[in-house]
MISE-66626 format. One record per residue (C-alpha): chain; x, y, z. Coordinates in steps of 0.2 Angstrom, whole numbers, plus 5000, padded with zeros to 4 digits. Last residue first. Layout:
MISE-66626
<r ch="A" X="X" Y="Y" Z="Z"/>
...
***
This chain:
MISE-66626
<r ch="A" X="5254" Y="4435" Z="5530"/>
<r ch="A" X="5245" Y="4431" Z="5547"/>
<r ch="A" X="5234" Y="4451" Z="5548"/>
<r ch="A" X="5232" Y="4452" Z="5565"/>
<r ch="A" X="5213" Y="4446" Z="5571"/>
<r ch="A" X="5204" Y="4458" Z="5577"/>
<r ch="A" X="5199" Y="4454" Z="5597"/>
<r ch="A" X="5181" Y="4447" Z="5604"/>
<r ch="A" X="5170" Y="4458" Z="5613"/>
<r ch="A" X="5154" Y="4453" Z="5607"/>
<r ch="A" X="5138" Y="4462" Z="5615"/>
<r ch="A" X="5137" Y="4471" Z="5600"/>
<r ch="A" X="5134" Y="4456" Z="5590"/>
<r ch="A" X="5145" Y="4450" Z="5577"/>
<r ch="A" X="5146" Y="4445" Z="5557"/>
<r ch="A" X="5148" Y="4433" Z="5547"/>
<r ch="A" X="5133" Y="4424" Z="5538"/>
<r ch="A" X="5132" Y="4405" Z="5532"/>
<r ch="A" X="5119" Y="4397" Z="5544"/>
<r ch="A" X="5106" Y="4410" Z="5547"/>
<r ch="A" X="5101" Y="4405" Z="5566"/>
<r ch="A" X="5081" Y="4407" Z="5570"/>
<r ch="A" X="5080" Y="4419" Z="5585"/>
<r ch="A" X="5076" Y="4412" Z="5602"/>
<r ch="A" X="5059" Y="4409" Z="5607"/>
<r ch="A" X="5052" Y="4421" Z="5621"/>
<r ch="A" X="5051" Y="4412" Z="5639"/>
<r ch="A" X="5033" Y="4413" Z="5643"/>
<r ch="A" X="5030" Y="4423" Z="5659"/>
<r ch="A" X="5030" Y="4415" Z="5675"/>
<r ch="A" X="5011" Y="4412" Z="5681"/>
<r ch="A" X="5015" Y="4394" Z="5681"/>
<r ch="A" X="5006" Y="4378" Z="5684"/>
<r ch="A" X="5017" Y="4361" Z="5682"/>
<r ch="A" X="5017" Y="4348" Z="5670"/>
<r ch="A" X="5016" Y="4330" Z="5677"/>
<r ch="A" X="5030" Y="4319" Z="5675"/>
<r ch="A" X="5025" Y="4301" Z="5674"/>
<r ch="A" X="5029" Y="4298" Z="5655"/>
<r ch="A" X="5046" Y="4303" Z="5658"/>
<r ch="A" X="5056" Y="4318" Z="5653"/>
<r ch="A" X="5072" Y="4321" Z="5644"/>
<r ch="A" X="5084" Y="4334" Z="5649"/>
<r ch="A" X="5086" Y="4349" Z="5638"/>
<r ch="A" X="5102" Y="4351" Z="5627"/>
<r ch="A" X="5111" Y="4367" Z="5626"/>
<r ch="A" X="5117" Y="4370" Z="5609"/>
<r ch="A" X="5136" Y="4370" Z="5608"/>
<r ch="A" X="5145" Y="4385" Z="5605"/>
<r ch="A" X="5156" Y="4387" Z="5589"/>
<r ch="A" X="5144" Y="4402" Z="5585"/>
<r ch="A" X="5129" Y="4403" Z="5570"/>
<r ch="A" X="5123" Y="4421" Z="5566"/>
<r ch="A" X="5106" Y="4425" Z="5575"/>
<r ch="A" X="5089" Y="4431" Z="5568"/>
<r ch="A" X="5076" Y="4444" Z="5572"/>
<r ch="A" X="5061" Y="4446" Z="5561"/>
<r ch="A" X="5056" Y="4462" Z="5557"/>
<r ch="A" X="5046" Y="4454" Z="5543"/>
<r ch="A" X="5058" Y="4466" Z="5530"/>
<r ch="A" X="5074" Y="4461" Z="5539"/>
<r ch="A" X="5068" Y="4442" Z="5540"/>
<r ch="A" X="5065" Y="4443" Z="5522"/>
<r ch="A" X="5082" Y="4452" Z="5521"/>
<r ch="A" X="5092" Y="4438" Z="5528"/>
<r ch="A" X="5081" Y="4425" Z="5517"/>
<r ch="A" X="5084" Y="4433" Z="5500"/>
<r ch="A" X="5102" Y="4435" Z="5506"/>
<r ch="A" X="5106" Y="4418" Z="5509"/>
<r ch="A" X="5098" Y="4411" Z="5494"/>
<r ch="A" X="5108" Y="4426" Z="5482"/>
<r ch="A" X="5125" Y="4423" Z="5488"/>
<r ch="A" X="5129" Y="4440" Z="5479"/>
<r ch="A" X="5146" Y="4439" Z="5471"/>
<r ch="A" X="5162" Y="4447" Z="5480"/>
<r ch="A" X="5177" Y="4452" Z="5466"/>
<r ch="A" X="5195" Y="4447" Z="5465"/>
<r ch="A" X="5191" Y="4437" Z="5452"/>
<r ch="A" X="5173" Y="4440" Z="5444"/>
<r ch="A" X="5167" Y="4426" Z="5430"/>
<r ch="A" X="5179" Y="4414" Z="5441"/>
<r ch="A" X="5166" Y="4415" Z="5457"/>
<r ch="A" X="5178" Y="4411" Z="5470"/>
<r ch="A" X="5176" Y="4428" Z="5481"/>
<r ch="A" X="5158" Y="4423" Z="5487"/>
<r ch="A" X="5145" Y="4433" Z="5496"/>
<r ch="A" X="5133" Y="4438" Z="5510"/>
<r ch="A" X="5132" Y="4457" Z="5514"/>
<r ch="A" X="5142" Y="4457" Z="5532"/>
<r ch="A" X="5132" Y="4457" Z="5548"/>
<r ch="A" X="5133" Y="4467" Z="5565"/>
<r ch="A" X="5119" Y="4461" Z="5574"/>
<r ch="A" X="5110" Y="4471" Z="5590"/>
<r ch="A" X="5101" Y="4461" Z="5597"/>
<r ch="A" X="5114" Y="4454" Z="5610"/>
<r ch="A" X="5118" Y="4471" Z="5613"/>
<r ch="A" X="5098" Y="4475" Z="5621"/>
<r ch="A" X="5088" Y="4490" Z="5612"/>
<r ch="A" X="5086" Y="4503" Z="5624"/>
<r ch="A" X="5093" Y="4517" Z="5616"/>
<r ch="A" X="5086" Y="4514" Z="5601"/>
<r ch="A" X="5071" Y="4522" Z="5598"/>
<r ch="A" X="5078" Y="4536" Z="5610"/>
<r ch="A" X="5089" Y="4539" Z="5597"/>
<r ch="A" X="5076" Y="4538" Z="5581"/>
<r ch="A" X="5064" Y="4553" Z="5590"/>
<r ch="A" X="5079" Y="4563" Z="5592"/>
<r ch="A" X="5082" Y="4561" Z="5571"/>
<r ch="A" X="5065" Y="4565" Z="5568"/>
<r ch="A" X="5065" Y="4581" Z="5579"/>
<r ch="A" X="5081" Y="4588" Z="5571"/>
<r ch="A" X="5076" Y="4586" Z="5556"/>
<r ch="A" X="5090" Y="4582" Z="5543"/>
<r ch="A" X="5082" Y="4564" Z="5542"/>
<r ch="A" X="5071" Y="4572" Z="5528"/>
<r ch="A" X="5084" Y="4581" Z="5517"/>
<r ch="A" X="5097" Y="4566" Z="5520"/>
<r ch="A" X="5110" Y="4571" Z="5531"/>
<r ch="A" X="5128" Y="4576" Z="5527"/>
<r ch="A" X="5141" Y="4570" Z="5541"/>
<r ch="A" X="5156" Y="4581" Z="5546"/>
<r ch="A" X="5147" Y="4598" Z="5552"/>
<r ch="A" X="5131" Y="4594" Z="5561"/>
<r ch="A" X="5139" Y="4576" Z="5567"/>
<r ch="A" X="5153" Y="4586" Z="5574"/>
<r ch="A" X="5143" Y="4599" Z="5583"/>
<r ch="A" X="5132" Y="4585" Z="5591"/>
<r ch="A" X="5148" Y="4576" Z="5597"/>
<r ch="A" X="5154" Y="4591" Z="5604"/>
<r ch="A" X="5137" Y="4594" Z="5613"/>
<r ch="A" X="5135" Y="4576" Z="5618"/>
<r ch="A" X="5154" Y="4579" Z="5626"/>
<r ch="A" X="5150" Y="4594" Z="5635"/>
<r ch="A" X="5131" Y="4586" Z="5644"/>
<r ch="A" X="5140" Y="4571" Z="5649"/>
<r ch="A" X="5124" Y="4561" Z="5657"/>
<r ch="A" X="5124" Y="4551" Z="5637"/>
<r ch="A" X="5141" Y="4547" Z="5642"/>
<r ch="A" X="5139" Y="4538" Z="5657"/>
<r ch="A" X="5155" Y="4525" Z="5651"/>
<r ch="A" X="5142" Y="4510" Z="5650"/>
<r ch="A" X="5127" Y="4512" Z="5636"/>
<r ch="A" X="5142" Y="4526" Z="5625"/>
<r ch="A" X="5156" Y="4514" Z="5626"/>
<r ch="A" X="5147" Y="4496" Z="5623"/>
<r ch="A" X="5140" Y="4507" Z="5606"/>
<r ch="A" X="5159" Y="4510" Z="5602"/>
<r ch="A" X="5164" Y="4494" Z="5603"/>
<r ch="A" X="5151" Y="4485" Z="5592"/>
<r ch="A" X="5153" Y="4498" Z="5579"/>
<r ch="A" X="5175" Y="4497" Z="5580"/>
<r ch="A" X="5172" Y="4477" Z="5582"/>
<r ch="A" X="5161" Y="4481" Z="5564"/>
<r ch="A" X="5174" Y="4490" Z="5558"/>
<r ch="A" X="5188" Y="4478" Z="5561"/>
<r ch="A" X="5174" Y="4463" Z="5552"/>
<r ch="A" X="5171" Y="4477" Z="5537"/>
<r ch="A" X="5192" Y="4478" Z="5534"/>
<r ch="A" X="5193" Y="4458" Z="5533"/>
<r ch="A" X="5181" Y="4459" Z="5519"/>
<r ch="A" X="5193" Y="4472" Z="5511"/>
<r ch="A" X="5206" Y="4457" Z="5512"/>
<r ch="A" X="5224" Y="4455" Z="5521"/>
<r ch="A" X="5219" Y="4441" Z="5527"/>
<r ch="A" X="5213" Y="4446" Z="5543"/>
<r ch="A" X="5220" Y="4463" Z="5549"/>
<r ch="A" X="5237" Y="4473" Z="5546"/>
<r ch="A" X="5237" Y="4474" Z="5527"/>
<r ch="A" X="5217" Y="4481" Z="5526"/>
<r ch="A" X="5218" Y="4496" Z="5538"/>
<r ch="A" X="5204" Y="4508" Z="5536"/>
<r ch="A" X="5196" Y="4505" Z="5552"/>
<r ch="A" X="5212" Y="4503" Z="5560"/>
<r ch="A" X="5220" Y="4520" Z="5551"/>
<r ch="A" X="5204" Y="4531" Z="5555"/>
<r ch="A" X="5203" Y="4526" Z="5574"/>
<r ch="A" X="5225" Y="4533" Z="5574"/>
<r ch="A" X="5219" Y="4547" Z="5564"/>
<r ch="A" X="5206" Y="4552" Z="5578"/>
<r ch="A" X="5203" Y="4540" Z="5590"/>
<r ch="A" X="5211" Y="4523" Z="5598"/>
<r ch="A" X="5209" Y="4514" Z="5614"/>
<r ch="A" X="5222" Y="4500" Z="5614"/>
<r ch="A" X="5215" Y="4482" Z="5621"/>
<r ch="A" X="5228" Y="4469" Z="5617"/>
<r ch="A" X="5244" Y="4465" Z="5604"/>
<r ch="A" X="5251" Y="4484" Z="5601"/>
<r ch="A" X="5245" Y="4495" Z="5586"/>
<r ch="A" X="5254" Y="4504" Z="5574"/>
<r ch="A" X="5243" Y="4512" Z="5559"/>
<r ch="A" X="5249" Y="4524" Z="5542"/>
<r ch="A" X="5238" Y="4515" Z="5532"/>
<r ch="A" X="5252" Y="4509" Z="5520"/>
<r ch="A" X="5263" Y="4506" Z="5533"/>
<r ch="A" X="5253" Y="4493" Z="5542"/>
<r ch="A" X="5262" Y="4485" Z="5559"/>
<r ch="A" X="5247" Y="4478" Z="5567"/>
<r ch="A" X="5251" Y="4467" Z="5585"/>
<r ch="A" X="5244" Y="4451" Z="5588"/>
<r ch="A" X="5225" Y="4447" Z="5595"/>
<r ch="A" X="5220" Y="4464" Z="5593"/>
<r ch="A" X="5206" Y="4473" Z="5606"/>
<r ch="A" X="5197" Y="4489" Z="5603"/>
<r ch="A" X="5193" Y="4500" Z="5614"/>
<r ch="A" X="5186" Y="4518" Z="5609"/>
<r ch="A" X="5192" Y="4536" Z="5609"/>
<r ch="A" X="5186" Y="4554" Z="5616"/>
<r ch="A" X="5169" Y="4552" Z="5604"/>
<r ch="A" X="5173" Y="4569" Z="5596"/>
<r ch="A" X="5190" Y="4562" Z="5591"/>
<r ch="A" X="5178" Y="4548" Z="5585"/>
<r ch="A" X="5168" Y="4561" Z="5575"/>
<r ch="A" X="5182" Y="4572" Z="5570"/>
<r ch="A" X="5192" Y="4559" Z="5561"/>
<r ch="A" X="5179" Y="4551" Z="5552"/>
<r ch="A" X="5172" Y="4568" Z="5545"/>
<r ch="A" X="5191" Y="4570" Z="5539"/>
<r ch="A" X="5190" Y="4553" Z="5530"/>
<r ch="A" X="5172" Y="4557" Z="5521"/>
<r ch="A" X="5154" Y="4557" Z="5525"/>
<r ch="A" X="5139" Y="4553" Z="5518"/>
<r ch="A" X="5119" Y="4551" Z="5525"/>
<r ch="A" X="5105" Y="4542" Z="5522"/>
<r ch="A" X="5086" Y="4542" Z="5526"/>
<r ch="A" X="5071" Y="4535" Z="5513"/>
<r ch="A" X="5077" Y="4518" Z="5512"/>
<r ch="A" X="5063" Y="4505" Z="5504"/>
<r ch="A" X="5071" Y="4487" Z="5503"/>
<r ch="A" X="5073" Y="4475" Z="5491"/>
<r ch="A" X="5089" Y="4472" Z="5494"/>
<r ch="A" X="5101" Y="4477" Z="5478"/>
<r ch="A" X="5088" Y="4490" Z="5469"/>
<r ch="A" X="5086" Y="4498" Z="5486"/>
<r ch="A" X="5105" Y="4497" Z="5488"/>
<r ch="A" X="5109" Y="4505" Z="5470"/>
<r ch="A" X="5094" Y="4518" Z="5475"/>
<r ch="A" X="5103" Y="4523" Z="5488"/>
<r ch="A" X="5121" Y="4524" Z="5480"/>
<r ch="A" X="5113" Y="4534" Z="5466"/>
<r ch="A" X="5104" Y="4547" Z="5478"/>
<r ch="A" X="5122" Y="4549" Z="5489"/>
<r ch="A" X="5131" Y="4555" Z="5471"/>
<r ch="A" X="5122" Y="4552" Z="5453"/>
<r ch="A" X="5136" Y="4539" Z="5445"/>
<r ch="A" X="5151" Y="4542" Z="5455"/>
<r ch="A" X="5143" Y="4539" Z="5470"/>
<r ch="A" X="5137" Y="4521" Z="5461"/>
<r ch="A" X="5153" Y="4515" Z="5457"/>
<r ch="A" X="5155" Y="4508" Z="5473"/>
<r ch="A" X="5142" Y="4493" Z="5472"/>
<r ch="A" X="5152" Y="4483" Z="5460"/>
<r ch="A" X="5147" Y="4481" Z="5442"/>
<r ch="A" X="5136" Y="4468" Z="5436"/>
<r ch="A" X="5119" Y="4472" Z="5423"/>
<r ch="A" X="5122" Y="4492" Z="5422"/>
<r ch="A" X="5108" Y="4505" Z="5420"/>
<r ch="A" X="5111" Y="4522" Z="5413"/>
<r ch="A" X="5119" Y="4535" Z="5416"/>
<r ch="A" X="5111" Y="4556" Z="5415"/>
<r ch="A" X="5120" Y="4572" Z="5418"/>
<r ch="A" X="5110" Y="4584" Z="5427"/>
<r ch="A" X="5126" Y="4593" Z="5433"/>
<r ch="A" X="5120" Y="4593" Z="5452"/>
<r ch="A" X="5106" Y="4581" Z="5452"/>
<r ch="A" X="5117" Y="4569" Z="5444"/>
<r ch="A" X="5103" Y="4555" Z="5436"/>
<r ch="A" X="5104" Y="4535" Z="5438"/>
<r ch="A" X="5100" Y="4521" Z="5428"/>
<r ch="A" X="5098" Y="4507" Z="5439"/>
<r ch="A" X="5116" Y="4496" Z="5443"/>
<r ch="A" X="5113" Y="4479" Z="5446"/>
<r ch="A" X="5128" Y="4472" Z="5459"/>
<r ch="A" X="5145" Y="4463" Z="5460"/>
<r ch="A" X="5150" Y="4468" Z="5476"/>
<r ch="A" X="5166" Y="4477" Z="5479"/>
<r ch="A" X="5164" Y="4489" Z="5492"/>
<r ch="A" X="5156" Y="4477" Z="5504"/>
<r ch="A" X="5138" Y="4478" Z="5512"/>
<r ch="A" X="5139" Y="4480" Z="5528"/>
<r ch="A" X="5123" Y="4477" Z="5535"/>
<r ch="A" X="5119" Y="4484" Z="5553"/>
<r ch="A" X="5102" Y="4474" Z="5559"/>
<r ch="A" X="5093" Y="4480" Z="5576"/>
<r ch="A" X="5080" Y="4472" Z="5591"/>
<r ch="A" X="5067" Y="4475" Z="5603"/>
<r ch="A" X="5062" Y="4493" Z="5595"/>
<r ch="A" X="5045" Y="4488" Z="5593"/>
<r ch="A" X="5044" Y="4491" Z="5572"/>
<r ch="A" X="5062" Y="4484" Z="5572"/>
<r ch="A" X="5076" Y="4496" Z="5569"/>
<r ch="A" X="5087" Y="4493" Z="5554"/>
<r ch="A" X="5104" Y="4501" Z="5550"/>
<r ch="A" X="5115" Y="4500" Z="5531"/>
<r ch="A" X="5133" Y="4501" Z="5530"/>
<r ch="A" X="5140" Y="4507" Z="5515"/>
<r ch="A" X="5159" Y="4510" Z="5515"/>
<r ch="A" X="5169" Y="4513" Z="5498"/>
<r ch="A" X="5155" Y="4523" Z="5489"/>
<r ch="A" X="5168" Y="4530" Z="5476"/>
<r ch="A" X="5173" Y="4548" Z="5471"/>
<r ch="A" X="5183" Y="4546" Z="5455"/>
<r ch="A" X="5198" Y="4550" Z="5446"/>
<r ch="A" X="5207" Y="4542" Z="5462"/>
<r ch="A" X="5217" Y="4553" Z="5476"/>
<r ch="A" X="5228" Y="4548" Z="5493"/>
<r ch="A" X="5222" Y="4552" Z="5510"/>
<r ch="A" X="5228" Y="4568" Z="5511"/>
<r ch="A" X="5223" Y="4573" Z="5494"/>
<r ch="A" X="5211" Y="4588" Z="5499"/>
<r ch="A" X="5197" Y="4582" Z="5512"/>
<r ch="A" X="5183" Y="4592" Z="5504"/>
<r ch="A" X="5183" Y="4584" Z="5487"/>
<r ch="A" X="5182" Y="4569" Z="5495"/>
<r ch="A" X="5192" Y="4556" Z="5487"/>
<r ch="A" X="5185" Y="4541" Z="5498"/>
<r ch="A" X="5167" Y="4542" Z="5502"/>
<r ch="A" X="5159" Y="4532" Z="5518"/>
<r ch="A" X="5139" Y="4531" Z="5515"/>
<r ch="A" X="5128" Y="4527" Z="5530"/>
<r ch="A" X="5111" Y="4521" Z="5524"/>
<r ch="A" X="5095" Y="4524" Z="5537"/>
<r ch="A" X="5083" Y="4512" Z="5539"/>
<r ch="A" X="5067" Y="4514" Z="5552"/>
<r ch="A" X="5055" Y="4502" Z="5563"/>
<r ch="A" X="5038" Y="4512" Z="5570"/>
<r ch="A" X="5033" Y="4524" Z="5580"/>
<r ch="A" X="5051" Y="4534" Z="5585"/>
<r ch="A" X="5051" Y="4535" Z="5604"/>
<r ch="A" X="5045" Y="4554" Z="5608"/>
<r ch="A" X="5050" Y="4570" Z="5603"/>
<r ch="A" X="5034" Y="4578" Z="5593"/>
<r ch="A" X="5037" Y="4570" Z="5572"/>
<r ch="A" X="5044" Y="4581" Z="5561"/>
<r ch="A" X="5028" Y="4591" Z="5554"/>
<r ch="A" X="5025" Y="4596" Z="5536"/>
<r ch="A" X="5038" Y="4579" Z="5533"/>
<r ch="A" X="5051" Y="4583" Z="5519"/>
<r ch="A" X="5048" Y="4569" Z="5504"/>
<r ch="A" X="5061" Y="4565" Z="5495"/>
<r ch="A" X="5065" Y="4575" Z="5479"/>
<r ch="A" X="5078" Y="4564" Z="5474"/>
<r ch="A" X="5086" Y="4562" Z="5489"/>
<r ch="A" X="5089" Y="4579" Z="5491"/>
<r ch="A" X="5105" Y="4581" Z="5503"/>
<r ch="A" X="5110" Y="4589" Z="5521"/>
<r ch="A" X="5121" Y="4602" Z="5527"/>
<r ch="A" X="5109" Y="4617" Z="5529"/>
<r ch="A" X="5098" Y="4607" Z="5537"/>
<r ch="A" X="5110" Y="4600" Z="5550"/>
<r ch="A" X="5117" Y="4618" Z="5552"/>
<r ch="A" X="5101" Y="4626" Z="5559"/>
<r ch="A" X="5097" Y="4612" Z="5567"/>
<r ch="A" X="5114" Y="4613" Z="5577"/>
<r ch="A" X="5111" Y="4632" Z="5580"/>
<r ch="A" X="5094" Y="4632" Z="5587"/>
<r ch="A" X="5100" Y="4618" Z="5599"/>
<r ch="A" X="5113" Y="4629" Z="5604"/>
<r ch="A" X="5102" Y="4644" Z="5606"/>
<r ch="A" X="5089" Y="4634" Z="5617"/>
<r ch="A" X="5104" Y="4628" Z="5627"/>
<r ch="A" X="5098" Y="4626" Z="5648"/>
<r ch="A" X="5079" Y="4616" Z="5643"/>
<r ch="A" X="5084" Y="4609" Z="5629"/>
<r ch="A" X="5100" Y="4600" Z="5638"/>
<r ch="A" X="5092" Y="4584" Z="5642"/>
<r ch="A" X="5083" Y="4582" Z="5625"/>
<r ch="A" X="5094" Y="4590" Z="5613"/>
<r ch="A" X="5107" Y="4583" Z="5619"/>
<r ch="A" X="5101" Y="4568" Z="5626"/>
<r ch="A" X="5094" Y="4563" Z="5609"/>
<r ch="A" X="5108" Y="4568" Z="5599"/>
<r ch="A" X="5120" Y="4557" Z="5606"/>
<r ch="A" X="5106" Y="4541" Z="5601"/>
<r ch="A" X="5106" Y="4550" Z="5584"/>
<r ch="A" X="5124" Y="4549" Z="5580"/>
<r ch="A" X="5126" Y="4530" Z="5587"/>
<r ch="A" X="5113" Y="4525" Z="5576"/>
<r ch="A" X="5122" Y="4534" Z="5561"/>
<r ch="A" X="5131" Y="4516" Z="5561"/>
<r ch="A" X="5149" Y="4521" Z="5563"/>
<r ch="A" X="5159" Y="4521" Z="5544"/>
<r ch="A" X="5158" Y="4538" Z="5549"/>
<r ch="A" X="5167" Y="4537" Z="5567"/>
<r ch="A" X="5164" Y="4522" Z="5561"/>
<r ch="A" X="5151" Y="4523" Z="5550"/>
<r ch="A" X="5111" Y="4515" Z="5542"/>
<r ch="A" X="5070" Y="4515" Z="5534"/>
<r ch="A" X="5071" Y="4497" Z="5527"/>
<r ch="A" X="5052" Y="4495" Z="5530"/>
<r ch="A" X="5045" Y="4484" Z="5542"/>
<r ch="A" X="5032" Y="4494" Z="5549"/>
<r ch="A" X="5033" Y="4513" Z="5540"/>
<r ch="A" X="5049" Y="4526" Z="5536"/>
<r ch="A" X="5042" Y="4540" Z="5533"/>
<r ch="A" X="5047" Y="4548" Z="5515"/>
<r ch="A" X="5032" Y="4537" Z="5509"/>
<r ch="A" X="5040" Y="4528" Z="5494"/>
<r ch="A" X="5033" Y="4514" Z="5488"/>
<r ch="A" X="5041" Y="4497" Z="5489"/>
<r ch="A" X="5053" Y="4491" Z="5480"/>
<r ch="A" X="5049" Y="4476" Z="5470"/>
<r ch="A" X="5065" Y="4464" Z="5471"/>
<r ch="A" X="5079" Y="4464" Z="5458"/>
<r ch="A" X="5085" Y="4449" Z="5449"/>
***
């Protein structure tokens, strides 16, 4: 059953759900670039910065007639929590058939971001390609053509049922949660961004051998970009069990990598390489019409360019592949998810369970007297959602070869 969706403000307020991969990169990563970019260098490239707005704006998308703030806010921390959807499209009619063709654009990737009201912690759901969702009637603002609603299809029918605009209000309809920024991007805008990135880490427990997405990777730590970043996030036969699920956990160690890179590698003091990576996220990524501001979308980076790795969580969408109404399809595991976006919408950290044991606190004696402190108090840790797979940034563990 769907969740009431809040109303739409165009500004994302507390709590609301207001993200890829190169693409399939959390827009995050985009925005925090862009904030020393624009914010470092404003002083030395007031053309550049002229230009890269310029472009954004031109490149962005009507979310249904989304509300375009008067004012973008002045360049400061973002005020509140934030969500932003990041679209990954197959069959682009921009990248040719280089990457194979289908009758159909579909919404293969969808990741979506949080930021918490105080900026202390972040949620990137992945919500997998074929999830057996509610459809809402949707309109194509291009051709105006109309479709209506659909009771269980999966999620990646909606870009070809209304573009970007659909797929958001597909998710909102899915999780209950406002999401007034977005952006899409195909294969070739994959390629250019992490080549844009100069490569990231990623480690494999075995090596990948996977023909059919053109990808050869030795066992260990291989830094990969361009096509070579493409094919390992795209790779389904080398990795897991051969599953698209087993495709979202590679992009997530691909997420949680890349955001390790850009804190530690000083590359938010490389003044050439935020501007590369400016000029490729201007280009290859089409922004919502209300995130396509170049003030609003400085404002979000250095909102989360402190947040700690450990709160930073990479989740999957919960869901079960044994349902024998939809074989080979992913079906909601609708408790879990009720309570992983209640704590979303609350702004409510949690932590996914771990094969550690729980530390154990020494008992104490009816003689022990409590001791005076002025040391701050120790902040609870987060509640741990039983049932969800995913990582934190801080994780560096290796993909798992694909076993056969």
């Amino acid at each position: 059953m769907a969740r009431p969706r809040q109303q739409h403000t165009g500004i994302a307020r507390h709590g609301r759900l207001k993200p890829a991969r190169p693409v399939r990169t959390a827009l995050a990563f985009v925005a925090l670039s862009l904030a020393v970019v624009l914010v470092s260098g404003v002083t030395v490239a007031g053309l550049a910065f002229w230009q890269f707005s310029s472009t954004v704006t031109a490149n962005s998308i009507d979310l249904n007639g989304a509300d375009v703030p008067d004012a973008a806010p002045s360049i400061g921390s973002y005020e509140t929590g934030f969500n932003i959807l990041i679209v990954g499209v197959d069959n682009d009619s921009e990248q040719g058939g280089a990457y194979g063709e289908r009758d159909s654009t579909l919404n293969d990737v969808n990741i979506l971001v949080h930021v918490s009201a105080d900026h202390t912690n972040a949620v990137v759901v992945s919500i997998p390609r074929d999830l057996i969702v509610a459809h809402p009637s949707c309109t194509d603002m291009n051709t105006g053509e109309e479709y209506s609603s659909m009771s269980a299809r999966p999620v990646n029918e909606a870009m070809s049922r209304g573009g970007l605009p659909c797929v958001v209000s597909t998710i909102e309809n899915l999780t209950g949660l406002e999401i007034p920024f977005a952006g899409v991007a195909s294969f070739d805008g994959v390629v250019r961004m992490s080549d844009a990135v100069g490569g990231v880490p990623i480690c494999l427990s075995e090596a990948i051998d996977d023909p059919l997405a053109n990808l050869t990777l030795p066992a260990g730590t291989s830094v990969v970009s361009g096509s070579t970043a493409l094919a390992f996030l795209r790779s389904r036969h080398g990795v897991g069990d051969g599953s698209d699920l087993s495709r979202i956990s590679s992009q997530q160690i691909y997420l949680a990598s890349l955001m390790r890179t850009v804190q530690g590698d000083g590359t938010f003091t490389d003044l050439p390489k935020l501007f590369s990576l400016a000029t490729a996220a201007a280009t290859n990524i089409k922004l919502s019409t209300n995130l396509a501001h170049t003030d609003t979308m400085v404002s979000m980076a250095l909102a989360l360019k402190d947040i700690d790795l450990s709160r930073l969580v990479f989740v999957q969408y919960p869901g079960t592949t044994e349902d024998p109404d939809f074989p080979n399809k992913v079906v909601p595991l609708q408790d879990l998810a009720d309570t992983m976006f209640a704590k979303i919408l609350a702004d409510e950290p949690f932590a996914l369970a771990t094969d550690e044991p729980e530390p154990t606190e020494e008992p104490t004696t009816a003689t022990e007297t409590p001791v005076q402190s002025d040391a701050p108090v120790v902040e609870a840790a987060p509640e741990v959602l039983n049932g969800l797979t995913g990582r934190t940034a801080e994780d560096q563990s290796c993909a798992q070869a694909f076993s056969g």
